[in-house]
C-alpha positions as CSV (number, residue, x, y, z in Angstrom):
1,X,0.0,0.0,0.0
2,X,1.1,3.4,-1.0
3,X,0.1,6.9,-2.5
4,X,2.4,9.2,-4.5
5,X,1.3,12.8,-4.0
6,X,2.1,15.2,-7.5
7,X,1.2,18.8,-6.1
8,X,0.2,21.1,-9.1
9,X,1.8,24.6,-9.3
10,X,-1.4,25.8,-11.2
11,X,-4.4,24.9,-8.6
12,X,-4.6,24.6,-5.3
13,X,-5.1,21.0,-5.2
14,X,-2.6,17.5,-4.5
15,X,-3.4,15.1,-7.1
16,X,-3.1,11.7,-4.9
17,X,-2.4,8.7,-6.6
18,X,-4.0,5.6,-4.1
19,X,-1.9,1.9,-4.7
20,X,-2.6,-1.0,-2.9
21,X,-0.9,-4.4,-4.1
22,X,-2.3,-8.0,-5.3
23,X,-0.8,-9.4,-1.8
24,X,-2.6,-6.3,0.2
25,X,-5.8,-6.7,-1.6
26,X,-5.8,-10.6,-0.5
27,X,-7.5,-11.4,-3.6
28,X,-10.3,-9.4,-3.8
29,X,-12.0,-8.5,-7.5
30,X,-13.3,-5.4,-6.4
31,X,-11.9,-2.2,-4.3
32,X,-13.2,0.7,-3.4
33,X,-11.4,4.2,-2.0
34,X,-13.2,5.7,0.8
35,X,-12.7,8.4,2.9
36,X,-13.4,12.0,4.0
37,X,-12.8,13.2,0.5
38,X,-16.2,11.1,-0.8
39,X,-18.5,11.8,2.1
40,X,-17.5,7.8,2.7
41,X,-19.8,6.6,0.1
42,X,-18.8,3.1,-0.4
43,X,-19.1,3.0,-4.2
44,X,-18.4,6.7,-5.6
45,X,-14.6,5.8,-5.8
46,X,-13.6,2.3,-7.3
47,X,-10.4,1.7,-7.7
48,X,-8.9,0.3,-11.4
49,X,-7.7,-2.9,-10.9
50,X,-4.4,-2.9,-13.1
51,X,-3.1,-6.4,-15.1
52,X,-0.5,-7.5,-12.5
53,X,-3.6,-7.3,-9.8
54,X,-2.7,-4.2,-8.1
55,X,-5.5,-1.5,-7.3
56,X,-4.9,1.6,-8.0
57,X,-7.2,5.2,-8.3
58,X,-6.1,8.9,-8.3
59,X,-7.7,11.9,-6.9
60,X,-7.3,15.4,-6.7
61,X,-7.4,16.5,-2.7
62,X,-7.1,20.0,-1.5
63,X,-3.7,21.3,-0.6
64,X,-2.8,22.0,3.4
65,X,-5.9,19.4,4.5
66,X,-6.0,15.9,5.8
67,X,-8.2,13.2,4.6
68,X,-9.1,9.8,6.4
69,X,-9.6,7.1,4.8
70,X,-9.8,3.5,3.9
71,X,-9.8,0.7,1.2
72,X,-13.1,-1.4,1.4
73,X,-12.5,-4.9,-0.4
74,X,-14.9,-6.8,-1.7
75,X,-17.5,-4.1,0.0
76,X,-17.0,-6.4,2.8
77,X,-13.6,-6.1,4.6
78,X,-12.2,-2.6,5.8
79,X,-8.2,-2.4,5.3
80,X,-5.7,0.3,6.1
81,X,-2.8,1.6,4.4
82,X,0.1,1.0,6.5
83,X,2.6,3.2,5.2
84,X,-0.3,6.1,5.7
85,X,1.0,9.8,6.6
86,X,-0.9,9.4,10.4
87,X,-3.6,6.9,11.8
88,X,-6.8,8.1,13.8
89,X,-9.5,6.6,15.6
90,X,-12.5,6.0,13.8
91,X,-15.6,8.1,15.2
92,X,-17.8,5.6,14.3
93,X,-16.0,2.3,15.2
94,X,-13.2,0.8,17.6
95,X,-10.8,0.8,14.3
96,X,-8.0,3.5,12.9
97,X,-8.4,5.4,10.0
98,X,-5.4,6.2,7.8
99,X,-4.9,9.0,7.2
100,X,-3.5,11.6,4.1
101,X,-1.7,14.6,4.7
102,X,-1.7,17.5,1.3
């Protein structure tokens, strides 16, 4: 699990590239990116899932903010990203969010 952030000079605004791997995605034929940045709707943001198997989606977040978020697989299992900028407790579960710094 990763994200490359590409900030633009021209707007405002972090375009975040979301990764998480074959392994990480423990098979699954479907994920999804939620977070702060989609209200958490559970199917506004699915991510591509590329030939090798990884998962991968991009999207533009505004600069000097921080986002939770999570992966849901399947739209059944919740998963971090462990190499996340920060973690926080969820305010609706006993879980950590991870979270994105811009």
């Amino acid at each position: 699990m990763a994200f490359k952030k590409q900030y633009l000079k021209s707007k405002d605004v972090c375009k975040v590239t979301f990764k998480l791997s074959k392994t990480e995605a423990s098979e699954a034929e479907k994920v999804n990116l939620v977070g702060d940045f989609n209200d958490w709707e559970r199917e506004s943001l699915p991510m591509k899932k590329l030939k090798n198997g990884d998962f991968t989606a991009t999207v533009n977040l505004t600069k000097d903010t921080s986002y939770q978020f999570r992966y849901l697989l399947d739209n059944e299992k919740w998963e971090n990203d462990w190499q996340a900028d920060a973690y926080e407790k969820s305010p609706v579960s006993l879980e950590e969010n991870s979270v994105v710094k811009v």
